[in-house]
C-alpha positions as CSV (number, residue, x, y, z in Angstrom):
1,X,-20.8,-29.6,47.8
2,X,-19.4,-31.6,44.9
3,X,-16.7,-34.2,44.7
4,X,-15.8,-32.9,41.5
5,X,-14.2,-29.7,42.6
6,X,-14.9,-25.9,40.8
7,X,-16.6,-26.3,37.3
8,X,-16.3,-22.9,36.5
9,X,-14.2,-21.3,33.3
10,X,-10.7,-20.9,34.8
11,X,-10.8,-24.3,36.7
12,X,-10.3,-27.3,33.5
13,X,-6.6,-26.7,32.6
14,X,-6.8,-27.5,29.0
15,X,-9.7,-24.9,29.0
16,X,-7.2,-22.4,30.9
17,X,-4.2,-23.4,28.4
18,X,-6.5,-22.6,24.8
19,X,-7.2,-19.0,26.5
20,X,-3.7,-18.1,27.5
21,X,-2.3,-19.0,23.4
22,X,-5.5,-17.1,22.1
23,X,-4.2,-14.2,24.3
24,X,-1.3,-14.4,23.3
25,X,-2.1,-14.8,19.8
26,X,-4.1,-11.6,20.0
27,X,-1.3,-9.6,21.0
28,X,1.5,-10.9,19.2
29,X,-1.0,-9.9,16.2
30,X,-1.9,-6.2,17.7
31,X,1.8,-5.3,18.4
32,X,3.1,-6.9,15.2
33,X,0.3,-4.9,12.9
34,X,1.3,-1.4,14.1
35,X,4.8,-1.8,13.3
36,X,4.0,-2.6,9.7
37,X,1.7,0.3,9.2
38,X,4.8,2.5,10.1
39,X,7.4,0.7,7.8
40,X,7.2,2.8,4.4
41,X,5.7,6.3,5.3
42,X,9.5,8.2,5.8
43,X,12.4,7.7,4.1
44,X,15.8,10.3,4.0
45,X,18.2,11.3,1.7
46,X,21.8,11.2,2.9
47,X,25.7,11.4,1.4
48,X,28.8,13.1,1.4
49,X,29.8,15.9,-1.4
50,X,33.4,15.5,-2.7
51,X,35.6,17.6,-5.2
52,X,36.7,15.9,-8.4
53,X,40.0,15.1,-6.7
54,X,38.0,13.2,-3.8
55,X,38.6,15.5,-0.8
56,X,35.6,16.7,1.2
57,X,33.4,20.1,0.3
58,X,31.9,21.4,3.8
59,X,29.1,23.7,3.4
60,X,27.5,22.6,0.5
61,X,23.2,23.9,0.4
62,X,21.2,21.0,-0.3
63,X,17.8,21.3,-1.2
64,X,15.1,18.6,-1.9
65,X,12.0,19.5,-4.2
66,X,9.2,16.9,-3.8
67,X,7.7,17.4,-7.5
68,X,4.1,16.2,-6.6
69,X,3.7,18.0,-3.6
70,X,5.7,20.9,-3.5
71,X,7.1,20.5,-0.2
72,X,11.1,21.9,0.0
73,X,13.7,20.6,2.7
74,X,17.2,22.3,2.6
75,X,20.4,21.0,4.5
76,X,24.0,21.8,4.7
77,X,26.8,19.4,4.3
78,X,29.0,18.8,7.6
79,X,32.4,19.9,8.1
80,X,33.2,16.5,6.7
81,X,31.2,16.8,3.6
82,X,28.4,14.4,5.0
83,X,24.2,15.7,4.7
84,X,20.9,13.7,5.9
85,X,17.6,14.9,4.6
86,X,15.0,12.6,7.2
87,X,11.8,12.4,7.4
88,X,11.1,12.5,3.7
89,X,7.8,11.8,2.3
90,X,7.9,8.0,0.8
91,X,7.5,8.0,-2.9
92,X,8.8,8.8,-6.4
93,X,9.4,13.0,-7.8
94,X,12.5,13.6,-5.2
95,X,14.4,16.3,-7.2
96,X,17.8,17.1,-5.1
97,X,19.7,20.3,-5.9
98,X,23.4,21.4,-4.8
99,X,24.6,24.2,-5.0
100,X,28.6,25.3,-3.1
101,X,29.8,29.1,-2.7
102,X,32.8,29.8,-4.7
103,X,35.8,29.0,-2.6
């Protein structure tokens, strides 16, 4: 047996202290990384519809053309006038449309 004590990895504590900031370096970076790969790949479209006197329309179609792709999204304003189009594709050639029934 040796006076010394353990020699193995785990046992010299300024050995023990790099490992436990590289691991925790590593997963600050891992966790941190997959939240900016998510930031810009959705965005939405929201509002309210109003009269030219101010006051609220209700049940107004919305529809959202994406010019480069195609892709369509319709909505109907609230009771209070207020829409959300989520989950939008990120990028430029958003073309809204609006169209109310006669009241």
């Amino acid at each position: 047996m040796s006076s010394r004590g353990d020699q193995g990895l785990f046992s010299n504590r300024p050995h023990r202290s790099l490992l436990t900031v590289w691991l925790l370096f590593c997963a600050i970076a891992l966790f941190s990384s997959t939240g900016f790969a998510q930031a810009a790949s959705t965005g939405a479209l929201n509002g309210s519809v109003t009269d030219p006197s101010g006051a609220v329309v209700p049940g107004v179609n919305i529809k959202v053309t994406n010019e480069a792709t195609g892709e369509t999204r319709a909505v109907t304003s609230n009771s209070d006038g207020i829409y959300l189009v989520p989950l939008l594709a990120a990028g430029t050639g958003l073309k809204p449309e609006f169209k109310a029934s006669k009241l």
